[in-house]
PAVEXSE-356830 format. One record per residue (C-alpha): residue in three letters; x, y, z. Coordinates in Angstrom, 2 decimals. Layout:
N
> ALA; X; Y; Z
...
This chain:
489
> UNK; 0.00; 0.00; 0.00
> UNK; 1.02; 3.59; -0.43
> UNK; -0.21; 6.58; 1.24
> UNK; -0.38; 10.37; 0.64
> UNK; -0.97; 13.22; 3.18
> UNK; -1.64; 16.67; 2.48
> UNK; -0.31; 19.04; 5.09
> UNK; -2.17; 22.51; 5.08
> UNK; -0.28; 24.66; 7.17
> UNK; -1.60; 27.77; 6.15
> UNK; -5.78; 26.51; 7.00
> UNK; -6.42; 28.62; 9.46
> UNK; -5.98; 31.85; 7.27
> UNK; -7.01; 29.95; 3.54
> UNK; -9.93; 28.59; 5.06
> UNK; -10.72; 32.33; 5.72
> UNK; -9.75; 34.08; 2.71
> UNK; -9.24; 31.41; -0.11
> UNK; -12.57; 33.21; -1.93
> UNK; -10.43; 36.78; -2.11
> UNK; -7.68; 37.69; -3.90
> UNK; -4.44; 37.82; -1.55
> UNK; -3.35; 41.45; -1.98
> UNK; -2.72; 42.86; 1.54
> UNK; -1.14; 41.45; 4.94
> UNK; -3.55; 39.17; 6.49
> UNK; -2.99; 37.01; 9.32
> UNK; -4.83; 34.95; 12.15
> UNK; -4.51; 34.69; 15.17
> UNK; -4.97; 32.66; 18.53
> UNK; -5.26; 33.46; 21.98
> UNK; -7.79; 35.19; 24.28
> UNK; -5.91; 37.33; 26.67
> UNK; -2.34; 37.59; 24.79
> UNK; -3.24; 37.02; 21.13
> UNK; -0.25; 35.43; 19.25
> UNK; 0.27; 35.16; 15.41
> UNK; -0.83; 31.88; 13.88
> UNK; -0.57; 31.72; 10.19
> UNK; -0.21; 34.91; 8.02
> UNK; 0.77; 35.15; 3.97
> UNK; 3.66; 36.37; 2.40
> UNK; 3.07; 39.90; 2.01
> UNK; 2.97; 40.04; 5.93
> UNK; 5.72; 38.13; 5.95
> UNK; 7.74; 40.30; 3.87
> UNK; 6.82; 42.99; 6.63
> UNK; 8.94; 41.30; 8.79
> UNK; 5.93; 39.68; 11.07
> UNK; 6.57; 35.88; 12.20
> UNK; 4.02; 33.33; 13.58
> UNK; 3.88; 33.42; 16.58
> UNK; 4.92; 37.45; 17.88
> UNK; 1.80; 39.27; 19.76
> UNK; -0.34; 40.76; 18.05
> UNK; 0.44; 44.24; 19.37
> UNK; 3.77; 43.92; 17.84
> UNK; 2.89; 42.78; 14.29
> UNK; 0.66; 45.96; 13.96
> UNK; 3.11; 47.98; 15.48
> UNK; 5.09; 46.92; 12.51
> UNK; 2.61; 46.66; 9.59
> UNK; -0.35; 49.26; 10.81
> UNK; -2.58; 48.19; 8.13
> UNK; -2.09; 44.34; 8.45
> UNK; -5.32; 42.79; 9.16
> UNK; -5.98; 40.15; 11.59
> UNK; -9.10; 37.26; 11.49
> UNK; -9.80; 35.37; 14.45
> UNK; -9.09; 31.70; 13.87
> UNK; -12.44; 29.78; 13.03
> UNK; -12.58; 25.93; 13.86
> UNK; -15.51; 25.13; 12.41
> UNK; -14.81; 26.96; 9.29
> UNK; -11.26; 25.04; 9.39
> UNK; -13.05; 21.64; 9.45
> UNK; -15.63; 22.92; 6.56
> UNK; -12.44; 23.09; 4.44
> UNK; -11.30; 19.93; 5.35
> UNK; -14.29; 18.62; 4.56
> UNK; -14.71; 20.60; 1.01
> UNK; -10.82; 18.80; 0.20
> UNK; -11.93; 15.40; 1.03
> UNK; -14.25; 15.26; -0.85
> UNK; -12.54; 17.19; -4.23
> UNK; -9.59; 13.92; -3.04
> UNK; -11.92; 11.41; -3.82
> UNK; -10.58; 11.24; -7.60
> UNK; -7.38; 10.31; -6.16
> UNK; -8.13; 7.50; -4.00
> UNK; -11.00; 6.16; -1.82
> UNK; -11.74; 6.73; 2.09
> UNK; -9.90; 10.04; 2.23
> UNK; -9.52; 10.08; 6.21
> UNK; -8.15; 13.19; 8.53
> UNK; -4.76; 13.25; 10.53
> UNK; -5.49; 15.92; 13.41
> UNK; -7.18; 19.12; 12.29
> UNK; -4.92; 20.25; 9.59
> UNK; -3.94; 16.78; 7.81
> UNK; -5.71; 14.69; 4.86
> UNK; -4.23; 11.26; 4.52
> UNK; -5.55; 8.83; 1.68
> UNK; -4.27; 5.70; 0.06
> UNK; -3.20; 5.83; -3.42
> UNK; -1.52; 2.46; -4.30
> UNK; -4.75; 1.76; -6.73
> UNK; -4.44; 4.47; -8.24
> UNK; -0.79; 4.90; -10.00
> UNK; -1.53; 3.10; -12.55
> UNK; -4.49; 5.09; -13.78
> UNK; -2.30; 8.63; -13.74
> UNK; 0.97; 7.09; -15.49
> UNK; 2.86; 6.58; -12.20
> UNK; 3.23; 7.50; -8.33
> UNK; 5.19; 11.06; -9.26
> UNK; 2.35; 12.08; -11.84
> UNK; -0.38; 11.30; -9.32
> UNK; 1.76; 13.32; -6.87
> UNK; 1.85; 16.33; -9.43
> UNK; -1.99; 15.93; -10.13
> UNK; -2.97; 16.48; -6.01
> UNK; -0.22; 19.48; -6.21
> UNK; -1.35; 21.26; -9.50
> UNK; -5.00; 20.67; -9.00
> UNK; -4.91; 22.12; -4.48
> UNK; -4.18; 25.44; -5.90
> UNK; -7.81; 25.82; -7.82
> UNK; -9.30; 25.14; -4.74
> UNK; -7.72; 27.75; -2.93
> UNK; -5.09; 25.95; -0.53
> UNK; -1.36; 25.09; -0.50
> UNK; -0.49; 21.97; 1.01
> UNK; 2.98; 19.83; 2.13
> UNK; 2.58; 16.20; 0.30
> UNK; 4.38; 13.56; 1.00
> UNK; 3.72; 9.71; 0.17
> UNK; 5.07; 6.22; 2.03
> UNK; 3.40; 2.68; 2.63
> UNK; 2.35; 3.63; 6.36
> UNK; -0.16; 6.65; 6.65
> UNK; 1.66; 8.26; 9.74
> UNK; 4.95; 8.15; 7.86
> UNK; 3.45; 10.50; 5.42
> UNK; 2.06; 12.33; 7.83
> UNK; 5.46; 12.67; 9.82
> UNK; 6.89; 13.67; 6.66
> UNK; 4.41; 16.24; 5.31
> UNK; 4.41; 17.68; 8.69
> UNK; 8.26; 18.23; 8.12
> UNK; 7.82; 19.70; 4.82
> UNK; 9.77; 16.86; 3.49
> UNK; 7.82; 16.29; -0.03
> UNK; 9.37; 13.23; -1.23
> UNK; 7.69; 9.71; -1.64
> UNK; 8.99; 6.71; -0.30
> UNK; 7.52; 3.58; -1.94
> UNK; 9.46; 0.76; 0.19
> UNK; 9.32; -0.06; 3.77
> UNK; 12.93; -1.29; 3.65
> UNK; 14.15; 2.38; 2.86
> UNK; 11.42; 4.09; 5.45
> UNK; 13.36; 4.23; 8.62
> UNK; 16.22; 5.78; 7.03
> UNK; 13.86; 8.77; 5.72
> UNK; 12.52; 8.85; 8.77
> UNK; 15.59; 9.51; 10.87
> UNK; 16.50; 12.68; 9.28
> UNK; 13.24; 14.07; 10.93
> UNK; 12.63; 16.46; 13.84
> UNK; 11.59; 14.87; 16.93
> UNK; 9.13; 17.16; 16.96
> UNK; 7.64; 15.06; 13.76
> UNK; 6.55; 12.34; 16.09
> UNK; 3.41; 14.57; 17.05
> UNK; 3.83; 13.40; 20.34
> UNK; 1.97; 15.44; 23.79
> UNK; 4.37; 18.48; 24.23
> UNK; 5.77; 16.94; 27.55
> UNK; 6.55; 14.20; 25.56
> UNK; 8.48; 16.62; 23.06
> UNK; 10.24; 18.59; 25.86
> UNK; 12.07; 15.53; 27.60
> UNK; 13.61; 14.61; 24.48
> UNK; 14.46; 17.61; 23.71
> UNK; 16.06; 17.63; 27.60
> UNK; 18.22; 14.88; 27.32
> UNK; 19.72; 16.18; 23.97
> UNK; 17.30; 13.41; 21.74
> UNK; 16.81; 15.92; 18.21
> UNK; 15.74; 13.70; 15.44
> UNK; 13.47; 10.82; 15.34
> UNK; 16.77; 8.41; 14.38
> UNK; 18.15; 9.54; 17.61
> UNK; 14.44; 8.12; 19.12
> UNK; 14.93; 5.14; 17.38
> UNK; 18.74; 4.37; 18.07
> UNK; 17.38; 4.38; 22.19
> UNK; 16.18; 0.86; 23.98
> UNK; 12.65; 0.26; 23.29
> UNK; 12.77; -0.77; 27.10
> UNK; 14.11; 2.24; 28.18
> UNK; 11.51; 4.62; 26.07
> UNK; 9.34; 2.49; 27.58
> UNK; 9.64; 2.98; 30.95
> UNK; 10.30; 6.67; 30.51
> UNK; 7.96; 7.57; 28.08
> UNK; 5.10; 4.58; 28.29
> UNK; 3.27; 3.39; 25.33
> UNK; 2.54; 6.42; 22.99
> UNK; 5.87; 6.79; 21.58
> UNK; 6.64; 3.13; 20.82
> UNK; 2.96; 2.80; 19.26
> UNK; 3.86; 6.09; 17.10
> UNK; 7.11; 4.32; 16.06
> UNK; 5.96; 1.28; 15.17
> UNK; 2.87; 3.01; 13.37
> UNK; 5.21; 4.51; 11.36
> UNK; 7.85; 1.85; 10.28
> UNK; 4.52; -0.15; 9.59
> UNK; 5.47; -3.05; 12.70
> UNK; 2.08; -2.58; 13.55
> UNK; -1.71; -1.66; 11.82
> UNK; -2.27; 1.33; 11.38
> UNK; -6.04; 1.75; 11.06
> UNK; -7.87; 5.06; 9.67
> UNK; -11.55; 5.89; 9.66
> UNK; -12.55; 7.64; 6.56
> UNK; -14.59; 10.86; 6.68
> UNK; -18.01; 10.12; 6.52
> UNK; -18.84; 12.34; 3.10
> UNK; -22.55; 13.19; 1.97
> UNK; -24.54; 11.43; -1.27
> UNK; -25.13; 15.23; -2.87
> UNK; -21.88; 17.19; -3.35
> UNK; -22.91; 20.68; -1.16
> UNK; -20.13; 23.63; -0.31
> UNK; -20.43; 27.00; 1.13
> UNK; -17.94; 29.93; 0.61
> UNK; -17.89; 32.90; 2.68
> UNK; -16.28; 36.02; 1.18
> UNK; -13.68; 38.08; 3.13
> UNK; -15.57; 41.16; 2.25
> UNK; -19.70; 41.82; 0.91
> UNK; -19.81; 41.80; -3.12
> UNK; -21.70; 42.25; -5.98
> UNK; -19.28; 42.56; -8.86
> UNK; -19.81; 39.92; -11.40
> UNK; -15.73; 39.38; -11.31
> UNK; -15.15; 39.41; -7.57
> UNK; -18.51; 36.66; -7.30
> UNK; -16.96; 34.55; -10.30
> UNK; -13.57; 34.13; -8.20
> UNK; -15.21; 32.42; -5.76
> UNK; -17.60; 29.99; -7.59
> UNK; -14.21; 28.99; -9.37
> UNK; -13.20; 27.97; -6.30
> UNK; -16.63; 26.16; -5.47
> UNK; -16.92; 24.61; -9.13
> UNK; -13.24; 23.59; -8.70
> UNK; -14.04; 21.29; -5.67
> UNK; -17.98; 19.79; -7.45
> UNK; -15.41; 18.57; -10.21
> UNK; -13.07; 16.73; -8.38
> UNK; -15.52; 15.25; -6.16
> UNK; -17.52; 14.07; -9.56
> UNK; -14.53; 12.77; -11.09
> UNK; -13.49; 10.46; -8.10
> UNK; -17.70; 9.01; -8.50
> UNK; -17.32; 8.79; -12.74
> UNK; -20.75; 11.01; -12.88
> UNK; -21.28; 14.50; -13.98
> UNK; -23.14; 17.38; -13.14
> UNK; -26.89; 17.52; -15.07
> UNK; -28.27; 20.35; -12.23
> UNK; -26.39; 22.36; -9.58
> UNK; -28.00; 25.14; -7.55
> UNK; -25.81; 28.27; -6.62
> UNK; -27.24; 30.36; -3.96
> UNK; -25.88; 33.83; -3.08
> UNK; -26.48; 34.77; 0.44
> UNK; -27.27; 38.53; 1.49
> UNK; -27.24; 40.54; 4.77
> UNK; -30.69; 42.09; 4.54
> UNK; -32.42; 40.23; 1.84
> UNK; -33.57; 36.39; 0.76
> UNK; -30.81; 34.41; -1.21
> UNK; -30.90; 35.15; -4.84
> UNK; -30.69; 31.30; -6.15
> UNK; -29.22; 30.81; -9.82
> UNK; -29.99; 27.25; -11.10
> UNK; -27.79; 25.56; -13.88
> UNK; -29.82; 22.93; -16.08
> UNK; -27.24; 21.18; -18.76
> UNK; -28.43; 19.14; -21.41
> UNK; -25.90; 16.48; -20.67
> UNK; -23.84; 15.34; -17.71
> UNK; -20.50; 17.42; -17.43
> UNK; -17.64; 17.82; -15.18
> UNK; -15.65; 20.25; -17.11
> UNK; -14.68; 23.50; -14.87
> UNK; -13.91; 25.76; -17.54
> UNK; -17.35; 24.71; -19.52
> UNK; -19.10; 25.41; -16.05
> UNK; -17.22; 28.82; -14.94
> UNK; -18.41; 29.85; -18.26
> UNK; -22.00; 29.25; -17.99
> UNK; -22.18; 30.64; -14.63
> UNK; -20.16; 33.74; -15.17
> UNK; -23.14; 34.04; -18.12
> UNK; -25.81; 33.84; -15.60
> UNK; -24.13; 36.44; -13.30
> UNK; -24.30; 38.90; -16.03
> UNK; -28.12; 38.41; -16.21
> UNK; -28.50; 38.35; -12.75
> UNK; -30.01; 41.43; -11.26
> UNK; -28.53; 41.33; -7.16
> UNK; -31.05; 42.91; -4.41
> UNK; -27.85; 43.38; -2.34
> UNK; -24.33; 42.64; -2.08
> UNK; -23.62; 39.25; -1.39
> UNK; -21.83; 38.10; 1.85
> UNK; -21.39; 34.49; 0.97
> UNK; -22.37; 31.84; -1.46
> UNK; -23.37; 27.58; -0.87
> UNK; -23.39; 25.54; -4.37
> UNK; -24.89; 22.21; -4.23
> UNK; -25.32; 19.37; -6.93
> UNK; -29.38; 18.62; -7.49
> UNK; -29.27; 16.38; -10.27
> UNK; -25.95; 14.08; -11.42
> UNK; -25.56; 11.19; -13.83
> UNK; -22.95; 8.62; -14.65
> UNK; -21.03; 9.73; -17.63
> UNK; -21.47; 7.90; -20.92
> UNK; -19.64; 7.81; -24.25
> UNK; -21.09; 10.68; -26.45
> UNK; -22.13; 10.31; -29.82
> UNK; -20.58; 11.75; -32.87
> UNK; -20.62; 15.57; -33.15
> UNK; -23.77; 17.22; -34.70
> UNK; -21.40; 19.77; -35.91
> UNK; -18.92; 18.72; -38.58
> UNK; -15.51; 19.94; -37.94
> UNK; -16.29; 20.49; -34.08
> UNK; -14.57; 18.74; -30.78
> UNK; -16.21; 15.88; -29.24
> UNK; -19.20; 17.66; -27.25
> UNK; -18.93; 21.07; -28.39
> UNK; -22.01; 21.32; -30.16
> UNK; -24.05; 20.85; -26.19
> UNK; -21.61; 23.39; -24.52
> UNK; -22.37; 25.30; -27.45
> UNK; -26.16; 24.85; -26.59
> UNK; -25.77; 25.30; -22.70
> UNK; -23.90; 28.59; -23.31
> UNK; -26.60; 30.35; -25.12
> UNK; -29.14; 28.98; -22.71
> UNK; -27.15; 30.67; -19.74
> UNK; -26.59; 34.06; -21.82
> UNK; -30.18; 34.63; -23.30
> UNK; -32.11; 32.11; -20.59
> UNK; -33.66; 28.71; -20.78
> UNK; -36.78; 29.71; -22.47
> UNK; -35.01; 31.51; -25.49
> UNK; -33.11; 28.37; -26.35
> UNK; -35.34; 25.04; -27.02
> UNK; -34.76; 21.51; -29.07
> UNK; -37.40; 19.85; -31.59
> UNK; -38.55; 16.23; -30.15
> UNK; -40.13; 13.44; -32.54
> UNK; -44.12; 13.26; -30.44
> UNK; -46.06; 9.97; -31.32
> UNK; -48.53; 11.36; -34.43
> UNK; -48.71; 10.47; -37.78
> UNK; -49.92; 14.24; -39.43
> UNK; -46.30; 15.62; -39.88
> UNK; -47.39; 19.17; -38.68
> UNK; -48.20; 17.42; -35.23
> UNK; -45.15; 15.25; -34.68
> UNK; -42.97; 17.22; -33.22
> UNK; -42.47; 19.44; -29.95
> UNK; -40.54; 22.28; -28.68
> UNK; -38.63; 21.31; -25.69
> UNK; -35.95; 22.73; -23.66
> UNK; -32.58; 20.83; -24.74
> UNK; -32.07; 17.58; -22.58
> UNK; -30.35; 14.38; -22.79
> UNK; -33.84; 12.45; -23.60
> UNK; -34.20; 10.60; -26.69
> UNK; -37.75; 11.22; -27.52
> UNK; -40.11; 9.10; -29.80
> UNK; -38.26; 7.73; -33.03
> UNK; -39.44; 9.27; -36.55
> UNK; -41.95; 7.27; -38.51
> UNK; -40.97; 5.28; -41.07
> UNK; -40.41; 6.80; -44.41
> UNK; -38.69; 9.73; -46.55
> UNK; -38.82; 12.82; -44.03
> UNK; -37.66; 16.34; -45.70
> UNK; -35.41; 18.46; -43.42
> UNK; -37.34; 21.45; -43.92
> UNK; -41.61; 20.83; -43.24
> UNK; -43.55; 23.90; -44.39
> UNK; -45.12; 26.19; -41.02
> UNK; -48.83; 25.29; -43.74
> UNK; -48.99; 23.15; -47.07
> UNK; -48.75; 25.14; -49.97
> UNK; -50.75; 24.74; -53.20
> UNK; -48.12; 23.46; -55.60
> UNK; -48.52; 25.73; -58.33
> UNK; -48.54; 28.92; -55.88
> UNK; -44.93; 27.16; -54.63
> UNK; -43.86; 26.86; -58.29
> UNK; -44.98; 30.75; -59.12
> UNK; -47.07; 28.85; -61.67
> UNK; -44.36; 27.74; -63.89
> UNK; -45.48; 24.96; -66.30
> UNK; -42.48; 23.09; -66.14
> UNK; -43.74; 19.51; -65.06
> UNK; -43.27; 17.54; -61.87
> UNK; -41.74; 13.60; -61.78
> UNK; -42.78; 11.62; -58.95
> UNK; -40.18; 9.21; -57.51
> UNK; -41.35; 7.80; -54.25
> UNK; -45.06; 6.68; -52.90
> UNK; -47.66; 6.88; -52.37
> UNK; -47.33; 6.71; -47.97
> UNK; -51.22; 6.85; -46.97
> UNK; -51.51; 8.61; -43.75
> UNK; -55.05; 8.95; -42.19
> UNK; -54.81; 9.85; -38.88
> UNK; -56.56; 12.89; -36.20
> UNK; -60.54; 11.29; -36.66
> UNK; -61.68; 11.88; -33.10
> UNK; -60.76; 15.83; -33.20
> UNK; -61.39; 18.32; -35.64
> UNK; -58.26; 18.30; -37.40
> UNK; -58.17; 14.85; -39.16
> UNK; -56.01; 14.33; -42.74
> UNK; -56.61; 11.41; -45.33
> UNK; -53.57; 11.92; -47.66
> UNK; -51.12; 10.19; -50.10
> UNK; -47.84; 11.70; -50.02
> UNK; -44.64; 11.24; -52.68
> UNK; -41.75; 12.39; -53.30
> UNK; -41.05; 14.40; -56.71
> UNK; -38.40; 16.41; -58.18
> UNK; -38.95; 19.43; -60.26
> UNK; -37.02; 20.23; -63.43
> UNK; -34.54; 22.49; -61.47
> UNK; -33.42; 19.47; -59.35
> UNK; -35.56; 20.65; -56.15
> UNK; -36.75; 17.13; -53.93
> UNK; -40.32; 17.93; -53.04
> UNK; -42.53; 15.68; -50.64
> UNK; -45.60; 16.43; -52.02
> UNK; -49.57; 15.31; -50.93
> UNK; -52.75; 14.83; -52.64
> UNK; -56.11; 14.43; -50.50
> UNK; -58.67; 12.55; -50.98
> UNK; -61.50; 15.26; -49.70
> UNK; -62.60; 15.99; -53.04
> UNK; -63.40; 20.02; -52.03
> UNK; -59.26; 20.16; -52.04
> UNK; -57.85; 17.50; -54.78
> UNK; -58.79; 15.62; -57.56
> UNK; -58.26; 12.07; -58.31
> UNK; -55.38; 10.19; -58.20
> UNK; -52.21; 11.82; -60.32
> UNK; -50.08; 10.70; -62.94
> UNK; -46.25; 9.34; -62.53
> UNK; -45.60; 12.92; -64.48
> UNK; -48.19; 15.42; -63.29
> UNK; -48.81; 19.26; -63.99
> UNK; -49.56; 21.59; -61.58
> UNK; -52.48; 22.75; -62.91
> UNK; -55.05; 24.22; -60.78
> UNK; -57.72; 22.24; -61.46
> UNK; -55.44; 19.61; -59.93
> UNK; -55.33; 20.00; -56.49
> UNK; -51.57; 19.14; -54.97
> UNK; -49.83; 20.40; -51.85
> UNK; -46.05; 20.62; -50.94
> UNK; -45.63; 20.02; -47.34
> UNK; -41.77; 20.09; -47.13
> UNK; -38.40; 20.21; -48.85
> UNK; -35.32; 17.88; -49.03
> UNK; -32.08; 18.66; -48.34
């Protein structure tokens, strides 16, 4: 087995401000009569403030740095939001204390070209979601934790070469109880292959069980158990913004970040997204709700940031918006697609193509023609809003691309021209609509006309309309009474 752990050590402040763009000294901090400095990002840094100084001293340095209050429940929301976006990497994704993800990969190398691709996938992809993370990878889960925690990102793949990696660590690795870490430091005991050059006896009886149980957790002597995070059927996020909103830019940032965690989580179940629900939350008004309907399943963020940076332009806000929750309503495993309808076009284009103009000029400006279960051609179709449905199949038959909005007396179609008329196909007798008052008794054909036009082309038995039955080679004369009803391609 082999197992990865991603180290956040900046969660406290990301989990805070990962929907806002990082462009002033921000920092959080810890503590309820002496505050202390707990994570902060690099422009505070560069201001010469460290983690851990008072906060009275880091503003006395940087007056405009601004300071959040660590959030723990916001801190496990994150964790929560990058298990789930793991779940394309490997199953079970479990947590390692509060700022830790641990999940095994071994099935998994195969399916991204190796262990160091995979490794560059979790790193590349964090990023979009709005963290930075330590990874590390070896066959025993607190291993990689011990080294992720060290900022050692290597992988080690064998047990055999573990302990040596290992020994180059901290003590302070172990994650031991600070007493723990304070009487090794004492008696001089820096790294972990210090630990592990003492008599198991003697750490023992000085130290008791937790340190030996780490150790042998971690060279893999022992199991080394993990319960995965229980994560919901329905993918469902919520994003706070560091500061109240309404631009169309500043909103899109953060549903990037939101859309960026729905499509990992729907790559690691093999479904897309058919329906998602994206609800903007103000201070003194109801949530304005924008709903997403594609026409086939998709888990493509750039196709989605598109269609929801087109709704946000048609979106009228009551107020500015303070946070937004996106949730998946409708998902469906994804299938092979069929050929383009589009020649020259990607594979799927021609639906994002669809789905884009239903976000920019709205669902009910944008709609698909369905085959509907009646014989009178005029009647068997529908206007429906583009979905993945297949509809009724198309009678058997010749069918003309183009049907006319009414018939259209032949000779009025032909601006009476005397030129004649050859009928190639029929007659297809279709008698259908009896029990309402729009019932047809017809014989239909197809003809060509002497400019190389392909007709279909009806005669009627009511004899106030037609007459008779034609010849192969008719004339469209009026006292013959034929109607074209559509055109060939």
């Amino acid at each position: 087995m082999l197992w990865a752990c991603l180290h956040f050590p900046m969660l406290p402040l990301e989990a805070l401000t990962r929907s806002g763009s990082d462009e002033i000294p921000r920092a959080v901090a810890e503590g309820a009569t002496r505050p202390r400095i707990l994570a902060l990002n690099a422009h505070a840094h560069r201001a010469g403030i460290r983690k851990g100084m008072d906060v009275s001293a880091a503003m006395a340095l940087t007056p405009a740095l601004t300071v959040h209050a660590r959030n723990l429940s916001l801190e496990a929301q994150a964790l929560q939001e990058i298990a789930q976006w793991a779940l394309q990497f490997g199953p079970a994704p479990s947590q390692e204390g509060t700022d830790c993800i641990v999940l095994e990969i071994g099935g998994g190398r195969k399916l991204f070209g190796g262990v160091a691709a995979l490794m560059q996938a979790i790193g590349q992809g964090l990023p979009a979601l709005g963290f930075s993370a330590g990874l590390a990878a070896a066959p025993t889960p607190t291993a990689a934790s011990m080294l992720a925690r060290a900022r050692r990102s290597c992988v080690v793949a064998d047990t055999a070469s573990l302990a040596r990696e290992l020994a180059s660590l901290p003590s302070a690795a172990l994650g031991c109880s600070e007493p723990v870490l304070q009487t090794l430091a004492d008696i001089g005991v820096q790294t972990i292959g210090a630990v592990l050059a003492l008599p198991r006896d003697a750490l023992a009886r000085r130290f008791g069980r937790e340190l030996l149980d780490i150790l042998d957790r971690a060279l893999g002597r022992c199991p080394d158990p993990r319960l995965p995070i229980v994560l919901p059927e329905q993918f469902s996020t919520r994003l706070e913004l560091p500061a109240p909103a309404w631009e169309v830019e500043a909103l899109l940032f953060g549903c990037k970040r939101l859309i960026a965690g729905l499509c990992g989580w729907l790559r690691g179940r093999g479904m897309g997204v058919m329906r998602l629900r994206l609800e903007l939350v103000h201070e003194d008004q109801a949530p304005s709700a924008i709903t997403l309907a594609l026409s086939s399943p998709s888990r493509d963020p750039a196709h989605l940031t598109a269609l929801m940076r087109d709704r946000l332009e048609r979106t009228q806000l009551p107020d500015r918006v303070e946070a937004m929750a996106l949730a998946s309503e409708q998902c469906e495993r994804l299938v092979a697609r069929d050929l383009s309808l589009f020649p020259g076009m990607e594979d799927g284009e021609d639906t994002e193509l669809i789905e884009r103009l239903c976000a920019r000029l709205g669902d009910e400006a944008v709609c698909a023609l369905r085959p509907h279960a009646d014989h009178r051609p005029e009647l068997a179709w529908r206007a429906q809003r583009p979905t993945s449905g297949t509809g009724t199949l198309l009678p058997p038959g010749p069918r003309p691309l183009w049907l006319l909005a009414e018939p259209e007396p032949l000779d009025a179609f032909l601006a009476n021209a005397q030129a004649p008329v050859v009928l190639t196909d029929g007659p297809e007798k279709i008698e259908s609509g009896w029990w309402e008052a729009r019932d047809v008794c017809r014989d239909y054909f197809v003809a060509r006309t002497h400019c190389g036009q392909t007709l279909w082309l009806f005669r009627s038995e009511n004899p106030a309309t037609t007459a008779g039955a034609g010849p192969q080679a008719v004339s469209p004369k009026p006292e013959i009474f034929w109607h074209v009803h559509g055109i060939f391609a």
